[in-house]
mmCIF file of the protein (N, C-alpha, C, O) and its ligand, coordinates in Angstrom:
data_MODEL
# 
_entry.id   MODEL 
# 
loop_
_entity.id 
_entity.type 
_entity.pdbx_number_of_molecules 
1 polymer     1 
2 non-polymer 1 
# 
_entity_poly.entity_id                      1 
_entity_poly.type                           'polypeptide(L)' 
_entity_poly.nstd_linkage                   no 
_entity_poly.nstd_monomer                   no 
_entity_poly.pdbx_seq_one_letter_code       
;(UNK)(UNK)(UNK)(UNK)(UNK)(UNK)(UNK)(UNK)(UNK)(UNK)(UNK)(UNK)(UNK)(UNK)(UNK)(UNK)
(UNK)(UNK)(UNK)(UNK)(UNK)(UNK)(UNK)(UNK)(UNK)(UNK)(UNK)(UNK)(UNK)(UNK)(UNK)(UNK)
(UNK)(UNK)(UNK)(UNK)(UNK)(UNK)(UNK)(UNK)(UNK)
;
_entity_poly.pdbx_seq_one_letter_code_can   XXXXXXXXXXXXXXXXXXXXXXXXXXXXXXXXXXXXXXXXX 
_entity_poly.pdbx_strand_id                 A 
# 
loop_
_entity_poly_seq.entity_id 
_entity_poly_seq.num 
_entity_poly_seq.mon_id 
_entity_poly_seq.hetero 
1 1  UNK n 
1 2  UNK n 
1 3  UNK n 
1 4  UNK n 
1 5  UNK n 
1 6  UNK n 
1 7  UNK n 
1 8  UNK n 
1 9  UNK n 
1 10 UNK n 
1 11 UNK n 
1 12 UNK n 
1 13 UNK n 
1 14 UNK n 
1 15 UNK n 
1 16 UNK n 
1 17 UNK n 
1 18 UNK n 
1 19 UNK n 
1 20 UNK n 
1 21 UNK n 
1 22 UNK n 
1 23 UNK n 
1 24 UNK n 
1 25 UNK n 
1 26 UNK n 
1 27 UNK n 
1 28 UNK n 
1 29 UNK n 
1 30 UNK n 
1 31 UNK n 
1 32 UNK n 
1 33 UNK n 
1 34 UNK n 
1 35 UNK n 
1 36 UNK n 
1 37 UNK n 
1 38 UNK n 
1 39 UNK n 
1 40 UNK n 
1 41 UNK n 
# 
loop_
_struct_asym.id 
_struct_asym.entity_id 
A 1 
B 2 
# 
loop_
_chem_comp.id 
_chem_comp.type 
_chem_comp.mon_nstd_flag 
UNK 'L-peptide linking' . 
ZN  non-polymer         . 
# 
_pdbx_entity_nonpoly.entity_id   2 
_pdbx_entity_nonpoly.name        ? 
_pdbx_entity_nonpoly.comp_id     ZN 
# 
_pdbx_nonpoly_scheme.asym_id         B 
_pdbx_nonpoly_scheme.entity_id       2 
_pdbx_nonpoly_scheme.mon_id          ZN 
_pdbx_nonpoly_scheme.ndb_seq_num     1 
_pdbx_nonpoly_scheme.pdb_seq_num     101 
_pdbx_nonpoly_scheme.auth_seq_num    101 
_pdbx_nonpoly_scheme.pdb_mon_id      ZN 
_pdbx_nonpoly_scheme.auth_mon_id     ZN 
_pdbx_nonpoly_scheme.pdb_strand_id   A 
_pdbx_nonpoly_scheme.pdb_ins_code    . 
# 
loop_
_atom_site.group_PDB 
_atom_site.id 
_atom_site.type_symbol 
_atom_site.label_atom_id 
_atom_site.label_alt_id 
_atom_site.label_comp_id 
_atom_site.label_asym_id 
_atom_site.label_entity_id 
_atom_site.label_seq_id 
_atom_site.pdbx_PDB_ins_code 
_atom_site.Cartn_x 
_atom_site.Cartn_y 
_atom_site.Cartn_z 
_atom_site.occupancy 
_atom_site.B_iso_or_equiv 
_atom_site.pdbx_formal_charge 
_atom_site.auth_seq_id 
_atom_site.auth_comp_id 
_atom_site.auth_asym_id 
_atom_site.auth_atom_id 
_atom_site.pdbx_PDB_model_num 
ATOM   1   N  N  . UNK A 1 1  ? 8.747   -8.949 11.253 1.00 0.00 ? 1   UNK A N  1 
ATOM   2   C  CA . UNK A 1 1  ? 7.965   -9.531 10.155 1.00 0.00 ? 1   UNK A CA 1 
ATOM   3   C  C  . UNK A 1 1  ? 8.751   -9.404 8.852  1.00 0.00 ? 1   UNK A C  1 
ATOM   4   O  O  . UNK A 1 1  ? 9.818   -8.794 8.929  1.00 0.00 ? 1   UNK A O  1 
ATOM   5   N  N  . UNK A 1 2  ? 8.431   -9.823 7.831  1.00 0.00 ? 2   UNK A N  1 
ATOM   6   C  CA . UNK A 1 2  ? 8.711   -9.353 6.663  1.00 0.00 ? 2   UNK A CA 1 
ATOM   7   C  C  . UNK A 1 2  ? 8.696   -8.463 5.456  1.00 0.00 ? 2   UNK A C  1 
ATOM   8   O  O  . UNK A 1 2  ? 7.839   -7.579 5.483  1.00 0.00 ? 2   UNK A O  1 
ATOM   9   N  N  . UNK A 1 3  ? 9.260   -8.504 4.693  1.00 0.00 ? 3   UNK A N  1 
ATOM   10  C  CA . UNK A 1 3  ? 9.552   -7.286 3.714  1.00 0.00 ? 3   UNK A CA 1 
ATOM   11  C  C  . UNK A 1 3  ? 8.038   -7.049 2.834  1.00 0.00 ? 3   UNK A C  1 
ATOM   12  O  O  . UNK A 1 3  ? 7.939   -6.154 1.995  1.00 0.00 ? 3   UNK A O  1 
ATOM   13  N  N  . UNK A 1 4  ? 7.008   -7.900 3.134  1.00 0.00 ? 4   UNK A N  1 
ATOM   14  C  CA . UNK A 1 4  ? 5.600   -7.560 2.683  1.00 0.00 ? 4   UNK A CA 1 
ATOM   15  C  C  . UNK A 1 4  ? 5.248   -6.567 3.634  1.00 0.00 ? 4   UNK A C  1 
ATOM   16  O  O  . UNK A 1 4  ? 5.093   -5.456 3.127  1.00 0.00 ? 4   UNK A O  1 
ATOM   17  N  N  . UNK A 1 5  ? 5.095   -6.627 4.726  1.00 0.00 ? 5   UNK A N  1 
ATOM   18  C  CA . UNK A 1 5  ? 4.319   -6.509 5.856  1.00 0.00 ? 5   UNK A CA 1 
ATOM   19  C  C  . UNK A 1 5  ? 4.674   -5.329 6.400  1.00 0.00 ? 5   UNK A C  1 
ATOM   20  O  O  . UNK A 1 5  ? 3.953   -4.806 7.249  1.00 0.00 ? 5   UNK A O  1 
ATOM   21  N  N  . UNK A 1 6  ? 6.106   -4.621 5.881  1.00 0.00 ? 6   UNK A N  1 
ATOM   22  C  CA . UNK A 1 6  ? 7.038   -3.613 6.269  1.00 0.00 ? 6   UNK A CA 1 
ATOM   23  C  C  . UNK A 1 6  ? 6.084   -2.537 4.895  1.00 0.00 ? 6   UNK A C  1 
ATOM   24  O  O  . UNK A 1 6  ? 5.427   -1.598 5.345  1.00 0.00 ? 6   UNK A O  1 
ATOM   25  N  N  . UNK A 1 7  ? 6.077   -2.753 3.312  1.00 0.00 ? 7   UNK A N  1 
ATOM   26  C  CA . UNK A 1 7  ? 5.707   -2.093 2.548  1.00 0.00 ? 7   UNK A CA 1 
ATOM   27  C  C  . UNK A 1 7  ? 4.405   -2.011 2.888  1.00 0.00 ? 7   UNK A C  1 
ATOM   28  O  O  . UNK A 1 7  ? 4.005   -0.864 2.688  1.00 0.00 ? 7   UNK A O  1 
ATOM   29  N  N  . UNK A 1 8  ? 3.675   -2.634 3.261  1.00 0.00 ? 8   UNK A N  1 
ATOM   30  C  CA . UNK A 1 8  ? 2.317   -2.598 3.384  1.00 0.00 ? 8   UNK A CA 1 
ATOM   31  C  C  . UNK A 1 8  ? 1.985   -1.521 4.421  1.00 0.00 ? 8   UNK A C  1 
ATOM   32  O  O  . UNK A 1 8  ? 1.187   -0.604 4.228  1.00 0.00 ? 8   UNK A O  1 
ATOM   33  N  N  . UNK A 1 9  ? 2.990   -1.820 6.030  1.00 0.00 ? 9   UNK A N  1 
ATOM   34  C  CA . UNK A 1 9  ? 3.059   -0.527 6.661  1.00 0.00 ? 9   UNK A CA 1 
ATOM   35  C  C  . UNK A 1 9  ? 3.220   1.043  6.150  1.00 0.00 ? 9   UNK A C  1 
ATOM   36  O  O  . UNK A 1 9  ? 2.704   2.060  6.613  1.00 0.00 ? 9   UNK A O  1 
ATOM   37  N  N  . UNK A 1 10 ? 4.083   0.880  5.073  1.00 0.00 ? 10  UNK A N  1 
ATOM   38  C  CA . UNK A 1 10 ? 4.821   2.102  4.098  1.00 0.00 ? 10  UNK A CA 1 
ATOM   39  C  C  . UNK A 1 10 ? 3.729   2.799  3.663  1.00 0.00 ? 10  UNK A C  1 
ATOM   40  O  O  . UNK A 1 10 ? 3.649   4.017  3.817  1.00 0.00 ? 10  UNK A O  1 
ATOM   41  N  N  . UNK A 1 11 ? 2.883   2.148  3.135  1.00 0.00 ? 11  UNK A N  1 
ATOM   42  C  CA . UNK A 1 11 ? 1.872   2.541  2.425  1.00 0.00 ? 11  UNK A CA 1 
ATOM   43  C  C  . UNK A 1 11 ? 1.829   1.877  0.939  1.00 0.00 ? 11  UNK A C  1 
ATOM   44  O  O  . UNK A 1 11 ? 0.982   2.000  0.054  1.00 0.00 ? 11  UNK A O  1 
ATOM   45  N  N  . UNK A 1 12 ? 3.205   1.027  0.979  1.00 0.00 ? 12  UNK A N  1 
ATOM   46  C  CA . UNK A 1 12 ? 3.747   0.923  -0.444 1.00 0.00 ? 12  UNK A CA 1 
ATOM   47  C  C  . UNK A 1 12 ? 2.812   -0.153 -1.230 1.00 0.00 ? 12  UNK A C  1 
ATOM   48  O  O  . UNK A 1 12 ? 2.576   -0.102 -2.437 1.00 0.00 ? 12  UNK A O  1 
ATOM   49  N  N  . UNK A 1 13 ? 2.333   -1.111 -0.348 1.00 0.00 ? 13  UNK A N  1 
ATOM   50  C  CA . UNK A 1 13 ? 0.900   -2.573 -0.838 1.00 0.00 ? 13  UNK A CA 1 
ATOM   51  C  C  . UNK A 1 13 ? -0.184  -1.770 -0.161 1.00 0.00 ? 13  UNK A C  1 
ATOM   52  O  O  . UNK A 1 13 ? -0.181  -1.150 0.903  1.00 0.00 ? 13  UNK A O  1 
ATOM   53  N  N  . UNK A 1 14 ? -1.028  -1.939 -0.998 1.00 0.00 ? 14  UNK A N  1 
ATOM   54  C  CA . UNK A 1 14 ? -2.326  -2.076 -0.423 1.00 0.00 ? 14  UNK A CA 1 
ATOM   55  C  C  . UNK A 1 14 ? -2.737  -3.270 0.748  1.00 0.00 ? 14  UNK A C  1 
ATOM   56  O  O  . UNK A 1 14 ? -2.845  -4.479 0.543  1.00 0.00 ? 14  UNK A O  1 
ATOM   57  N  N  . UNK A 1 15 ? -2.946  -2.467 2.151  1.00 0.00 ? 15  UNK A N  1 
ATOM   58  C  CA . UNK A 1 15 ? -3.604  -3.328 3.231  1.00 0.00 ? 15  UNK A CA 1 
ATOM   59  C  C  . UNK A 1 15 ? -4.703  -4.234 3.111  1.00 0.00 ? 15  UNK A C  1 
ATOM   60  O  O  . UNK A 1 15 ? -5.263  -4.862 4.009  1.00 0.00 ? 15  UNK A O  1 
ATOM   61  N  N  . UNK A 1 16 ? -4.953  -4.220 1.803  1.00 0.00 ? 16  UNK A N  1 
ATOM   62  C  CA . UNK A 1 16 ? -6.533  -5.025 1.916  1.00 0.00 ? 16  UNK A CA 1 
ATOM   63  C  C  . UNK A 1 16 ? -6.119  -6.706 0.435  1.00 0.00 ? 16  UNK A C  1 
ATOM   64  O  O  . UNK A 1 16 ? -6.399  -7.904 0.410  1.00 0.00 ? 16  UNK A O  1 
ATOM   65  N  N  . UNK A 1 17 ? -5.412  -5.804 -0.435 1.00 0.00 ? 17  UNK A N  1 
ATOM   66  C  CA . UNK A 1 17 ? -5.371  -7.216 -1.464 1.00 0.00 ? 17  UNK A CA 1 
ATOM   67  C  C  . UNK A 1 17 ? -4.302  -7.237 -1.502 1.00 0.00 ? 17  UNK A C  1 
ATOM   68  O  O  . UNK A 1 17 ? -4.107  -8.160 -2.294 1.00 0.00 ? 17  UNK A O  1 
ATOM   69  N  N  . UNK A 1 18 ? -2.787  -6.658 -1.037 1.00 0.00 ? 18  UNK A N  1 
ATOM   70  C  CA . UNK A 1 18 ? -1.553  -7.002 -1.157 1.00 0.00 ? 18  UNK A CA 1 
ATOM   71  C  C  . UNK A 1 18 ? -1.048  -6.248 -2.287 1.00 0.00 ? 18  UNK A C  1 
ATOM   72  O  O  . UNK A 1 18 ? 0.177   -6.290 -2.409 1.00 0.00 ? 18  UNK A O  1 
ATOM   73  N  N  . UNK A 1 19 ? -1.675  -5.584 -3.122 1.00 0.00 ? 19  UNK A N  1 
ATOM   74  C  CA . UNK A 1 19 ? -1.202  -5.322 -4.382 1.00 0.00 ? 19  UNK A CA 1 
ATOM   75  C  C  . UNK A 1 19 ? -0.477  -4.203 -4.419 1.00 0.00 ? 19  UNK A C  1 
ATOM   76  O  O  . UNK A 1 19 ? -0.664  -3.631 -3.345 1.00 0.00 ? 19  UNK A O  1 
ATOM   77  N  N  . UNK A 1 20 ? 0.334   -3.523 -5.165 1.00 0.00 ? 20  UNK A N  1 
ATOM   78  C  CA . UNK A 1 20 ? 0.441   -1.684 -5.319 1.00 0.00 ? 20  UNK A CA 1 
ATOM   79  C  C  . UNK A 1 20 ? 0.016   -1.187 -5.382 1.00 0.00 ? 20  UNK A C  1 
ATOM   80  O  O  . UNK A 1 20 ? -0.561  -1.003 -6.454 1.00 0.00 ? 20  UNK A O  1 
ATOM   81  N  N  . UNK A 1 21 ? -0.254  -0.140 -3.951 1.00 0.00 ? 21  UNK A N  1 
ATOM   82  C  CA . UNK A 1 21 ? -0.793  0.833  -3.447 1.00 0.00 ? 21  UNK A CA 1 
ATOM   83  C  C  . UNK A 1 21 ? -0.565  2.374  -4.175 1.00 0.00 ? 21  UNK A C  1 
ATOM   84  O  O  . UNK A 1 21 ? -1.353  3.296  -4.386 1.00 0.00 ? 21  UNK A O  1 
ATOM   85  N  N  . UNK A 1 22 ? 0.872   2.203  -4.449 1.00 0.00 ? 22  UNK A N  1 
ATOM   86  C  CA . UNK A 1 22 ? 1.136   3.617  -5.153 1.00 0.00 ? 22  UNK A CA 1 
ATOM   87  C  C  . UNK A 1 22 ? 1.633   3.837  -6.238 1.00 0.00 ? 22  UNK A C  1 
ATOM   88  O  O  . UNK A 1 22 ? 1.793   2.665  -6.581 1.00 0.00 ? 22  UNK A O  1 
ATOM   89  N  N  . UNK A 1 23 ? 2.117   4.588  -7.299 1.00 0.00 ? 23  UNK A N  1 
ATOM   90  C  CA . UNK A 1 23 ? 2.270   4.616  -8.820 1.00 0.00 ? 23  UNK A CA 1 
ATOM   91  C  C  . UNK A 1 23 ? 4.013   5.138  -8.546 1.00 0.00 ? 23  UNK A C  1 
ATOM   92  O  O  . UNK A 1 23 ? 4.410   5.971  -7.732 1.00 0.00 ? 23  UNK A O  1 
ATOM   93  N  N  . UNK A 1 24 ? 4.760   4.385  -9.457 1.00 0.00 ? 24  UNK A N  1 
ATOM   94  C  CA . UNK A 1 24 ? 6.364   4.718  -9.171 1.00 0.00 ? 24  UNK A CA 1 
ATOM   95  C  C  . UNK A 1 24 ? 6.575   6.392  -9.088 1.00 0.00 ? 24  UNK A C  1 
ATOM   96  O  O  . UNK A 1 24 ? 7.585   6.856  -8.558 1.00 0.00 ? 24  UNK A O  1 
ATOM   97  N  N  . UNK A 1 25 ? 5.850   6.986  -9.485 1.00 0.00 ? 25  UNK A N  1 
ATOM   98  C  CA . UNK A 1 25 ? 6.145   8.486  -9.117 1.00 0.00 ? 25  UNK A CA 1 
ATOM   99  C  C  . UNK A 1 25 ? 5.876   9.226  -7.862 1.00 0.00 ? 25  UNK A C  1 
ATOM   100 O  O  . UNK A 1 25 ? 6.455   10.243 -7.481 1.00 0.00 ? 25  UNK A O  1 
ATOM   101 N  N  . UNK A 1 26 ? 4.774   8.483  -7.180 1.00 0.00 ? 26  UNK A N  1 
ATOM   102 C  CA . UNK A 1 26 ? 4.329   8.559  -5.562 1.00 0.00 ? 26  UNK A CA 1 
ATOM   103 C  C  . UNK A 1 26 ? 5.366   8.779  -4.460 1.00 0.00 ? 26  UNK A C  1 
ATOM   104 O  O  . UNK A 1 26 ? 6.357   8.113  -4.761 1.00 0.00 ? 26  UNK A O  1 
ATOM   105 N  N  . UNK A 1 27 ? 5.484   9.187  -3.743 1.00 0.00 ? 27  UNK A N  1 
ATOM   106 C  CA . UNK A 1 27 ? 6.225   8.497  -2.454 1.00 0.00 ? 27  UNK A CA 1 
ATOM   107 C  C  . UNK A 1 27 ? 5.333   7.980  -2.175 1.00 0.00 ? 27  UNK A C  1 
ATOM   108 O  O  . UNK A 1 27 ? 4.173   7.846  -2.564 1.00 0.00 ? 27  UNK A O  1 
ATOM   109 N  N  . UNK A 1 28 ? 6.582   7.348  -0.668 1.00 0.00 ? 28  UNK A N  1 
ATOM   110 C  CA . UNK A 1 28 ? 5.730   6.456  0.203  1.00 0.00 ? 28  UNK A CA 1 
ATOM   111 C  C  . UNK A 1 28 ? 5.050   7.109  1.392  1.00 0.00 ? 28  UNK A C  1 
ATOM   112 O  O  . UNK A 1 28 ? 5.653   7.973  2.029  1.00 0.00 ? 28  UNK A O  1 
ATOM   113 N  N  . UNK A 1 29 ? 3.446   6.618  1.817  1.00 0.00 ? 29  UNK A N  1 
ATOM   114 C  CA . UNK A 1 29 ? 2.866   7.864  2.219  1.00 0.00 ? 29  UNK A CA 1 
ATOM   115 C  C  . UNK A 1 29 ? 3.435   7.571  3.986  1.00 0.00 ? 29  UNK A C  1 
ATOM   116 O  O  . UNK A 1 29 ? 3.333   8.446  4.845  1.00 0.00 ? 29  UNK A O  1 
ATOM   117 N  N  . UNK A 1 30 ? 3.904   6.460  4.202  1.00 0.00 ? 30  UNK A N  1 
ATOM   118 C  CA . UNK A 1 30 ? 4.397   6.181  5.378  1.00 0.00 ? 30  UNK A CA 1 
ATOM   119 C  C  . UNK A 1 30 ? 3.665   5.721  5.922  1.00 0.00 ? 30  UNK A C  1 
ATOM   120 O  O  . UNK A 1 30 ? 4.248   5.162  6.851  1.00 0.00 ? 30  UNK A O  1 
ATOM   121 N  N  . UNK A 1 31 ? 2.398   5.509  6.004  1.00 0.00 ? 31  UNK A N  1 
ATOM   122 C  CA . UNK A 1 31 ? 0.863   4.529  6.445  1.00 0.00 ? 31  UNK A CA 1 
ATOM   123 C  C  . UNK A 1 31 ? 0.332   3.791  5.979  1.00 0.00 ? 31  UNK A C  1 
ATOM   124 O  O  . UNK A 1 31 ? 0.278   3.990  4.766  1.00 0.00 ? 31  UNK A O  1 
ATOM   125 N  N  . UNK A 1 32 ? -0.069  3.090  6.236  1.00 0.00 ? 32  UNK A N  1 
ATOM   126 C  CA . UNK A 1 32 ? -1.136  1.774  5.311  1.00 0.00 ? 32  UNK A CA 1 
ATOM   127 C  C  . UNK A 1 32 ? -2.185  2.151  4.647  1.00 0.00 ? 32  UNK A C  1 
ATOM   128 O  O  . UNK A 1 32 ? -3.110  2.517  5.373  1.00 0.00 ? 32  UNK A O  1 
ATOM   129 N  N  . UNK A 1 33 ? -2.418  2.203  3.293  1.00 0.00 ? 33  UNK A N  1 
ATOM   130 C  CA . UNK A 1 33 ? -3.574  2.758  2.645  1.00 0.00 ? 33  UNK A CA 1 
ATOM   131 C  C  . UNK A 1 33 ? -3.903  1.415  1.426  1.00 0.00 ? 33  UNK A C  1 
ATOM   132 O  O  . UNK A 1 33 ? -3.077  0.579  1.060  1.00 0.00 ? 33  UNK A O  1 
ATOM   133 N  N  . UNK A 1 34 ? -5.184  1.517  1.022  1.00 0.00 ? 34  UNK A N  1 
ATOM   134 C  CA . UNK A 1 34 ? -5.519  0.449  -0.140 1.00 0.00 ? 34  UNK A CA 1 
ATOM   135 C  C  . UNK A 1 34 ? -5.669  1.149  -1.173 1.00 0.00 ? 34  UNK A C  1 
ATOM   136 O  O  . UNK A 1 34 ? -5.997  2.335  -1.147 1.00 0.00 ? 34  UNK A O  1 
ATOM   137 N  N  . UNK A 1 35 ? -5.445  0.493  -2.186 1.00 0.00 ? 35  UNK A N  1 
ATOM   138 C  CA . UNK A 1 35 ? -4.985  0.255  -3.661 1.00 0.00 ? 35  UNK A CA 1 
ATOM   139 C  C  . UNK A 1 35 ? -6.468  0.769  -4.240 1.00 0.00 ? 35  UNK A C  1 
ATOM   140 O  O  . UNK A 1 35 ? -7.581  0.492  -3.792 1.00 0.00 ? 35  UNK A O  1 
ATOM   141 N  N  . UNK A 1 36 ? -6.119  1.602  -5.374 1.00 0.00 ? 36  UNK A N  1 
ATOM   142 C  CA . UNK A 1 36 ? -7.724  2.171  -6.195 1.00 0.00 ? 36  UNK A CA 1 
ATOM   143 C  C  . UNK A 1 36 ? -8.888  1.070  -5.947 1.00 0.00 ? 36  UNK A C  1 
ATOM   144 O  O  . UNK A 1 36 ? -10.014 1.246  -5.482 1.00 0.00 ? 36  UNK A O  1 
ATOM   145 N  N  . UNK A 1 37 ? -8.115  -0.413 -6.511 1.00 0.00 ? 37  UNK A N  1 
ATOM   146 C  CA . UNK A 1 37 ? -9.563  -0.734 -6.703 1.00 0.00 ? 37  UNK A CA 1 
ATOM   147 C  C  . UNK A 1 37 ? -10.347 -1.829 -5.325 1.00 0.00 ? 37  UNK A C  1 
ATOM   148 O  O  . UNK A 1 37 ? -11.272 -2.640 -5.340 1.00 0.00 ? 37  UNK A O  1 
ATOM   149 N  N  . UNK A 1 38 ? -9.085  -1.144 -3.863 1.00 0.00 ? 38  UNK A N  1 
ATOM   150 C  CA . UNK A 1 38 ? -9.943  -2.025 -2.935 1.00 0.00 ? 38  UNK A CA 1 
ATOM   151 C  C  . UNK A 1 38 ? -11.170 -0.535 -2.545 1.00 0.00 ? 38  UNK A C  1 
ATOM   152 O  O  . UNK A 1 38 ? -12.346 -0.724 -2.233 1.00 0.00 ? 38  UNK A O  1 
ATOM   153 N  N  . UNK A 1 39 ? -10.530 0.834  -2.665 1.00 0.00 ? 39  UNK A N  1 
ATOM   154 C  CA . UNK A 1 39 ? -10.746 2.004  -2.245 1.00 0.00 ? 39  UNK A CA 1 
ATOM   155 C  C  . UNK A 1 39 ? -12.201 2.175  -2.859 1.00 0.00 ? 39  UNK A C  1 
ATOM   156 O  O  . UNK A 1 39 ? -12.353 2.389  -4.062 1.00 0.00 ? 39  UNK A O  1 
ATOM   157 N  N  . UNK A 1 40 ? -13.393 2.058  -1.863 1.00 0.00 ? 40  UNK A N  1 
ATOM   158 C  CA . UNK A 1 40 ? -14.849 1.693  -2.034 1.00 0.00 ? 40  UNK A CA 1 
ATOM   159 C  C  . UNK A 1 40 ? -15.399 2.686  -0.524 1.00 0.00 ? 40  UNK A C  1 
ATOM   160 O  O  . UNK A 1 40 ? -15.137 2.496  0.664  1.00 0.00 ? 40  UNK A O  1 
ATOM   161 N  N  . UNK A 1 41 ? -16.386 3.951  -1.311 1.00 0.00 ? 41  UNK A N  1 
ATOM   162 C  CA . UNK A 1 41 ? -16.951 5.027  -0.139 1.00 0.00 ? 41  UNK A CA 1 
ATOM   163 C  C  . UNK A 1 41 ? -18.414 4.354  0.343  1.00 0.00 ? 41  UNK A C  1 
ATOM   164 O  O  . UNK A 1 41 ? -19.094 4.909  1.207  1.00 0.00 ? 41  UNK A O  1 
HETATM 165 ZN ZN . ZN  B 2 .  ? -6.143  -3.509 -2.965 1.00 0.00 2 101 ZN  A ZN 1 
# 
């Protein structure tokens, strides 16, 4: 696949709107996680 779909695996996009998942000081968490404002309890 592509270089979206690879960061998104990373953890680096958010899985849900595509956007940045993490803040340049973050690593990458190595899993797919969503972005603050898809992140709804
Ligand atoms: Zn999002």
């Amino acid at each position: 696949m592509g270089d979206i779909t690879e960061m998104i695996m990373e953890g680096i996009l958010c899985d849900v709107c595509g956007g940045l998942a993490i803040t340049e000081n973050e690593q990458e968490p190595g899993h797919p996680q969503t972005c603050e404002d898809c992140e709804e309890d």
